[in-house]
N, C-alpha and C positions, 0 to 999 in steps of 0.2 A: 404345695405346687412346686413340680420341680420346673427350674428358671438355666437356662444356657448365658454364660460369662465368658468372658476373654479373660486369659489372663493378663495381658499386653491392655487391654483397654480400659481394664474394671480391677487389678487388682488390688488397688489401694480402697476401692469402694466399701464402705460399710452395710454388714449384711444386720450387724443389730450391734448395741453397745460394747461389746468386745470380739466381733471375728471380723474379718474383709475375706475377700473373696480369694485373695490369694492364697490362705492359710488350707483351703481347699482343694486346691489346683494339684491333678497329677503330679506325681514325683519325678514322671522321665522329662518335665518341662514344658509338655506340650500347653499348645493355647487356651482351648475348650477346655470348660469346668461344666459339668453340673451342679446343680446345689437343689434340693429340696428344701423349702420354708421350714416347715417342720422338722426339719433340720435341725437347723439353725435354733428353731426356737427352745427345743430339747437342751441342746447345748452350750444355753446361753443360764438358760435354768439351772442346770449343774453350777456353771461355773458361780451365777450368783448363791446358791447356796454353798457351798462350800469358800468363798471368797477368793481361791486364789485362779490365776490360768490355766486352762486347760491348753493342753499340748498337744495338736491333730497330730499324731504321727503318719496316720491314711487315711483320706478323704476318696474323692473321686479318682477313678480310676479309667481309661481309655481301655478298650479292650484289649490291643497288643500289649500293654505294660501287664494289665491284669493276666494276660497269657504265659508273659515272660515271669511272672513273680510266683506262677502257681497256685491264682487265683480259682474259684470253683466261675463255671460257665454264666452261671445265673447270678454272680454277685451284688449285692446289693449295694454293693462300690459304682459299680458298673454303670449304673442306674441313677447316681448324686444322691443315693437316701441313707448312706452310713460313713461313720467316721471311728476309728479306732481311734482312743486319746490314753491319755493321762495326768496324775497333776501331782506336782512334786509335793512330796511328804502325806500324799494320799494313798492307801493300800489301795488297788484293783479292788479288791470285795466292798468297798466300803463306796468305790461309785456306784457298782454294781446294783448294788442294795437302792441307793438314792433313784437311778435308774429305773429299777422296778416300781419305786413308789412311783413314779411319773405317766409309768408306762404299763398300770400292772395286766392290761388285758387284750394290747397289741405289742406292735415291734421288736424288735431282735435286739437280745442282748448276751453279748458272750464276754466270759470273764478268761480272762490269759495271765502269766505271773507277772508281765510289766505292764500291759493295757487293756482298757474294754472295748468292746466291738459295742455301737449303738445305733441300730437304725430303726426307722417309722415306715417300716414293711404294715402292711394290713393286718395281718394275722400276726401269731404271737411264736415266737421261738425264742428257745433260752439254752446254752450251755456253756459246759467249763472246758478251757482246752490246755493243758499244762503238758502237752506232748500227743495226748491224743483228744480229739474230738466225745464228749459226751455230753449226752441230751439230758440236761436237769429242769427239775418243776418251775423253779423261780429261784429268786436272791431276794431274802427274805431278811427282815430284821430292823427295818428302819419306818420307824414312826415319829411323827412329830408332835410333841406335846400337844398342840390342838385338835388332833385326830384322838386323842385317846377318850375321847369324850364318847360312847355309844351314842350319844345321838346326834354325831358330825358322823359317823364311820358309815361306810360305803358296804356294798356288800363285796367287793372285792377286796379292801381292808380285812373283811373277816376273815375273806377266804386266806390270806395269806397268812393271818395269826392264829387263824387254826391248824393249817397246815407244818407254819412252825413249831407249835405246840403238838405238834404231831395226832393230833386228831381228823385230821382228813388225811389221808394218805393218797388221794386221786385228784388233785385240785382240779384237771382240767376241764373236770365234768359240772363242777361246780362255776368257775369261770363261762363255761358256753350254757349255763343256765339247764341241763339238758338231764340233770338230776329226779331223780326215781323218789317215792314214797319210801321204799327199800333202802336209799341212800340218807334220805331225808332221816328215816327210825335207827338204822347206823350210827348217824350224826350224834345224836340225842344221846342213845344209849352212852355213846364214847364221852359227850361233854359229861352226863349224870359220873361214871367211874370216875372221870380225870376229876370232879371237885368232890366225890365221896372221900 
């Protein structure tokens, strides 16, 4: 749920164990914050796994700043449902990756050389942008000891360590469930080679 703040009246406010509402708040100063719940609770998750602070460098965004900075029309700044961060002595790919596990079948996650972009959009977009903009499958590679159990794993767990293992080459069709008999004998055939 996204929630409207002051930042004059609620900045010091606690939005969960480690953010307030300031840490949110547009850059040009302005009053008004948005903040999405889901938010917050995304990047509260990070923070407790990895233990150290996470760094918003952009949060919410007012439409004129988002105009002035070269923001895209439709941002999901715009809206209080994403925040670019970082955290010192953590590579970009290595949130990235934590990200994905959290988020593997919605939300926006795009990885940059010093931050990640992470929001709780409905739908699922993912890319890497190191000077230009590209559209990739996912950020893949982080499991947690407890998940490696087959019968804790999700089917979207699979999907993404198959796809690492380079055995599905088309995840998204697998993620929106929307997968063929033809895909399904694909599958198979690829797991039988990869363990012959």
């Amino acid at each position: 749920m996204i929630k409207t703040y002051s930042l004059q009246k609620d900045g010091s406010k606690k939005l969960s164990e480690n953010f307030t509402v300031a840490e949110f708040a547009c850059k040009d100063g302005s009053d008004k914050i948005l903040i999405d719940d889901g938010l917050v609770k995304i990047l509260q998750e990070i923070r407790d796994h990895f233990g150290k602070p996470i760094i918003i460098t952009s949060a919410y965004r007012n439409d004129a700043y988002n105009r002035k900075i070269g923001g895209v029309s439709n941002s999901q700044h715009v809206k209080g449902t994403a925040a670019d961060i970082c955290i010192s002595t953590i590579e970009p790919a290595e949130i990235a990756k934590y990200a994905e596990y959290l988020m593997p079948g919605k939300g926006g996650i795009g990885q940059y050389s010093s931050f990640v972009h992470v929001d709780v959009r409905s739908n699922r977009s993912r890319w890497i942008n190191f000077g230009t903009e590209k559209v990739v499958t996912g950020f893949l590679g982080y499991t947690p000891e407890s998940e490696t159990d087959v019968d804790s794993m999700t089917a979207a767990d699979a999907v993404a360590i198959l796809t690492q293992k380079g055995l599905i080459t088309n995840p998204d069709i697998w993620y929106s469930g929307t997968w063929t008999d033809e895909d399904f004998k694909y599958l198979i055939v690829k797991v039988a080679r990869y363990l012959r």
